[in-house]
N, C-alpha and C positions, 0 to 999 in steps of 0.2 A: 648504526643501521645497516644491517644486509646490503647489500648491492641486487641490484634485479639487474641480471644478463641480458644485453638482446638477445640471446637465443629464447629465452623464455618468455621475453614478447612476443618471438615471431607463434612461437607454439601456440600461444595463448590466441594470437588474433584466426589462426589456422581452425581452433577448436572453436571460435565465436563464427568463425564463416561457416563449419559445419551444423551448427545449434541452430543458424539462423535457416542454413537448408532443410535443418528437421525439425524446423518451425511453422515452414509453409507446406511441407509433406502432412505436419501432424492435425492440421486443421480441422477441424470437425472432426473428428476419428475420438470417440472416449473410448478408453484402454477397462474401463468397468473396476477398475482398482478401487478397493477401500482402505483407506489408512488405517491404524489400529491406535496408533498414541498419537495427540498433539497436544501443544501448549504454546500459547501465546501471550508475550509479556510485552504494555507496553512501555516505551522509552522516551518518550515527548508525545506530551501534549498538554493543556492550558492546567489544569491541576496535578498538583504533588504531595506526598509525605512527606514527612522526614527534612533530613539534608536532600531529596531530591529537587530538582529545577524545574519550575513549570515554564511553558512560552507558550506563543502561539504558532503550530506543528505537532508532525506527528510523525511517529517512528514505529516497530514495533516490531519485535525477536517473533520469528516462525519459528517453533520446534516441530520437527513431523516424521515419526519411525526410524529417527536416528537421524536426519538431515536435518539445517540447520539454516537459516536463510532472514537476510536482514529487511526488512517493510521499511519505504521510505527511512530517511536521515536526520527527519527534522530539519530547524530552521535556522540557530547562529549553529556558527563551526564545530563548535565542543561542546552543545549541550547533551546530546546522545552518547558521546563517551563518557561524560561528567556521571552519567543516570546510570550508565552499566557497571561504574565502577562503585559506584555509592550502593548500587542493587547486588554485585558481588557477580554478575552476570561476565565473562569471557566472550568477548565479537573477535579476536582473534584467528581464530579455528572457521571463521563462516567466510565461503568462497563466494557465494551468490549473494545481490543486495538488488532489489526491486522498487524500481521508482512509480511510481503511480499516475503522476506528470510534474512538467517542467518545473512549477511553482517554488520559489526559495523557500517556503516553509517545509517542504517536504527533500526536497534536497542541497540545504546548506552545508549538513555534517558530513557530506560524500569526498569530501578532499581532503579533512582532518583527518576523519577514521580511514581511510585508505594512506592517508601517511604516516601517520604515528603506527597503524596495527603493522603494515606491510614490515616495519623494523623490525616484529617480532616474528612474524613469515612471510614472505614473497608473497604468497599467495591468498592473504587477505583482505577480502571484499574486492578481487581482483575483476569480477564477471556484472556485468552492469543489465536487467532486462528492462527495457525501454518499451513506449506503444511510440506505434508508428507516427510523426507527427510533431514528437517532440524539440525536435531541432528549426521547426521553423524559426524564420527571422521574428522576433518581438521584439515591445520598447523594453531599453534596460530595465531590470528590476531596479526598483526604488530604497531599497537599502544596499548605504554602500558599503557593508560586507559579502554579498550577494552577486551572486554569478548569474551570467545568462547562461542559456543552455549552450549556446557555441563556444562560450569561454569555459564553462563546465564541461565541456566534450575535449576541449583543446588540451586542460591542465590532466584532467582523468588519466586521458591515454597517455600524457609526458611518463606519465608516473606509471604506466605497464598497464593498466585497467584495460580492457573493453568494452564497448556497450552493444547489445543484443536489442535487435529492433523487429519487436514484432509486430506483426497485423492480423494476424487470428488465432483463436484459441491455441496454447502450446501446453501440451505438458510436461513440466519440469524435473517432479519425481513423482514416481508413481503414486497416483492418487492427487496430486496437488497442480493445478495447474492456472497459466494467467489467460486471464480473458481474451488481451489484446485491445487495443480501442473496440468501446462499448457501442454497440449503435444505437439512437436517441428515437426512441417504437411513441415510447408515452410523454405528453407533453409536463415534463420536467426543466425549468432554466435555472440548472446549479451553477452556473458560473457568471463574472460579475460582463456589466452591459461596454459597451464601446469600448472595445478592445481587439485589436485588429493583428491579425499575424502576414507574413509575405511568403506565399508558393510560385510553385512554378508560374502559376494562372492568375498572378496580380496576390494585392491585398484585398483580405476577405475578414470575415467577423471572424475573431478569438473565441470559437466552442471547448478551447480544452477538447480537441481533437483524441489525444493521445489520451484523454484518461482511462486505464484500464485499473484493474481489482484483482486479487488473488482468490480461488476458490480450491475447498480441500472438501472429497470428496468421502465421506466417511458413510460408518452404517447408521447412525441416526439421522442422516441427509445431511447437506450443505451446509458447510461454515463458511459464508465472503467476508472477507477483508480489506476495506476501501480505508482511501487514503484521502482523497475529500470527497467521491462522488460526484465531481462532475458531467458526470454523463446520466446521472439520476438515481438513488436508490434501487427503484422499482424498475427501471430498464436493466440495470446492471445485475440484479436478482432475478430478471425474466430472459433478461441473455445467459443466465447460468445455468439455468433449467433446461433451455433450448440446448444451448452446447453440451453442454456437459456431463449433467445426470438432469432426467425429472423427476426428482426426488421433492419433497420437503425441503424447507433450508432450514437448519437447524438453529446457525446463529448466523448476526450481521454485527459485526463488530468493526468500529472504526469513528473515522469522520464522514458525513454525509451529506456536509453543505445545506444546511436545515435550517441556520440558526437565524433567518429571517423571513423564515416560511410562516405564514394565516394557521390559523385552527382549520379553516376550514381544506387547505391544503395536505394538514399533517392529519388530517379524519379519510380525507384519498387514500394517503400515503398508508396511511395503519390499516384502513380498507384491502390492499393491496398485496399490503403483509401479512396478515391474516390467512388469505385467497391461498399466498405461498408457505403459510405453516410455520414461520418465523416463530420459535419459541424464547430465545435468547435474544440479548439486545444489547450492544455496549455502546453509547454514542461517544464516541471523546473530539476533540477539537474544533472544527466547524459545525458541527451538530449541533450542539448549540445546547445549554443544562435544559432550560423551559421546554423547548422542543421533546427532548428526553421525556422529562418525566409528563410532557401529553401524550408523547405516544405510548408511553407506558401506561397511563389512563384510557387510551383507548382500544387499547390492546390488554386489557387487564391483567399486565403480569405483576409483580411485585418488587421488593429490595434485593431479592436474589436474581431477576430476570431481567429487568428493564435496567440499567446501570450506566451513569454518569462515568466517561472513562478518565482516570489517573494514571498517574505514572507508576509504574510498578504494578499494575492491576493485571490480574492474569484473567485466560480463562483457558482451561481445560479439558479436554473431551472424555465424558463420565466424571467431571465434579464441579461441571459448570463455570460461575465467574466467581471470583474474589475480587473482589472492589478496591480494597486499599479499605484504610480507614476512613481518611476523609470523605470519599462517594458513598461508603457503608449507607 
């Protein structure tokens, strides 16, 4: 394996204190960019093909205009490397990896794949984008292969990473940008109940604070990418409008934290969607399959639009989703 220099720590943490200054400059400012190519493949989540591996997590390859950028990590250590190598997909070459929040399901594979890839460059999965929030005190997580976020902040940076902590809208490359924690407008409770985190100002209720979403800003409008939606589908989709473009959203692809949601919640919810022009739909992981295909009932899209997410399921900007087979 390479060796990572201090000096290329010190550089790297130099360029994360500047990112994070042109984080809170970039705040509410859209830059009106539209992307031209994307693709998005995912890498974990509860169903798979193949030799691929399902769990419960989510992962998933950002391709966008030639930049390259990893969505959460998934949940054990090596299922997301295990998925890229069985899909033929290279994480090597990708500098950025974007957490969504703290949760082990979304960041378990973050110390595997920044150890094994970095062997093949220093500079692999070296830049970490965080919502603000994430490192408060919590109870351990409950698998014990599973890091807390300060023991995940501790080994990260042993290993030369850093993590980029933002609190508002930032954009990353042009046209793509993170939300930053979502603010909670519409009464959505995607996260689970008595769960207490420690701030400055005592222990308070566990909101999944730091949940934020990736949004890419194209000419058929909006494509969000959440990781479980804890801050709510329809908030994080109406915060993206406000920030960023008021466009259409074109797709919402991801986990959405759904999978225990009423009909009569998911008829809100499709209500809502509808309002914002959602034409695409991928639900994979906490979504929940049922949930999927009611709001694709009530949203009356079809087998190409409403789609159960897999592993290895792309979707593309101008040729839609491919499913996999098994979601087909």
């Amino acid at each position: 394996m390479k060796r990572i220099s201090i000096f290329s720590i010190v550089i790297v943490a130099m360029l994360a204190t500047f990112t994070a200054a042109r984080a809170q400059s970039n705040s509410n400012q859209t830059s009106g960019h539209t992307v031209g190519s994307l693709k998005i493949t995912v890498l974990s989540t509860m169903l798979a093909d193949g030799g691929s591996l399902g769990e419960w997590g989510f992962a998933a390859l950002i391709e966008v205009d030639g930049n390259r950028l990893l969505f959460d990590t998934g949940a054990r250590p090596t299922t997301v490397l295990k998925n890229a190598r069985e899909l033929g997909v290279d994480l090597s070459t990708i500098r950025e990896v974007f957490l969504s929040h703290h949760h082990y399901d979304h960041t378990g594979g973050l110390l595997t794949l920044r150890r094994e890839l970095s062997g093949e460059d220093p500079e692999a999965l070296q830049r970490t984008h965080v919502g603000k929030g994430i490192f408060y005190d919590r109870p351990p997580p409950s698998r014990p292969w599973a890091q807390s976020p300060e023991g995940l902040k501790t080994e990260y940076e042993s290993m030369g990473g850093v993590f980029v902590v933002h609190d508002n809208p930032y954009e990353l490359f042009p046209g793509v940008w993170i939300t930053g924690p979502v603010p909670r407008v519409y009464p959505e409770r995607n996260y689970p109940e008595n769960g207490k985190i420690t701030t400055s100002s005592g222990a308070i209720e566990d909101t999944i604070p730091e949940s934020q979403s990736l949004v890419i800003n194209t000419d058929r409008g909006l494509v969000v990418i959440s990781g479980c939606g804890h801050a709510g589908i329809i908030n994080t989709l109406d915060y993206a409008r406000k920030q960023i473009n008021n466009v259409p959203v074109y797709a919402a692809i991801g986990g959405f934290h759904l999978i225990a949601a009423s009909d009569d919640h998911l008829r809100w919810t499709a209500d809502r969607m509808r309002e914002f022009g959602v034409s695409h739909f991928m639900g994979a992981h906490c979504t929940g399959i049922n949930p999927v295909f009611t709001l694709r009932t009530f949203l009356e899209m079809d087998r190409t639009t409403g789609v159960v997410g897999a592993v290895g399921a792309e979707f593309e900007l101008g040729k839609g989703i491919q499913p996999g087979v098994i979601a087909r």
